[in-house]
C-alpha positions, 0 to 999 in steps of 0.5 A: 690125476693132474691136468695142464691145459695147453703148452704148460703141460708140455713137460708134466711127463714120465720121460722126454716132453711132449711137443706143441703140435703133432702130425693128425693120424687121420690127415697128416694134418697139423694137431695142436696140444689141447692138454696134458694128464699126469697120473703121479698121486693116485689111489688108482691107475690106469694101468690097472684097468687092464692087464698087459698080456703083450708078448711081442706075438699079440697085441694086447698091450696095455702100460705098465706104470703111471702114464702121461696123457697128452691129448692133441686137436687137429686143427683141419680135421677135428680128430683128437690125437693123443700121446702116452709115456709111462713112468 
């Protein structure tokens, strides 16, 4: 897994970039990006942790691919926040 600190992660994604900053889920307070984790080379993946039993019923969803991680701060309340893609 790579890792990008900060904004130089911003475009290490599966799909669209991720932003500088985020509204925090617990505050609604500003979250800045602290880094970004790219799953592109591995033996093995997160998607094979669990299985993806999601069926539009249940909730038990889980990615199906290689994903990118980016994991924000908020800078009131201290909550991580994060958010994912897959290839």
């Amino acid at each position: 897994m790579e890792t990008y600190l900060g904004e130089k992660g911003l475009n290490a994604t599966w799909q669209e970039n991720f932003p500088k900053s985020i509204k925090c889920h617990k505050c609604k307070e500003n979250c800045r990006i602290m880094f970004v984790a790219l799953e592109n080379k591995e033996k093995e993946y997160i998607c094979r942790i669990h299985k993806n039993t999601g069926n539009g019923k249940t909730g038990k969803y889980w990615p199906h691919d290689a994903i990118a991680c980016a994991v924000y701060l908020c800078e009131k309340c201290f909550e991580p926040n994060a958010l994912i893609n897959q290839a």
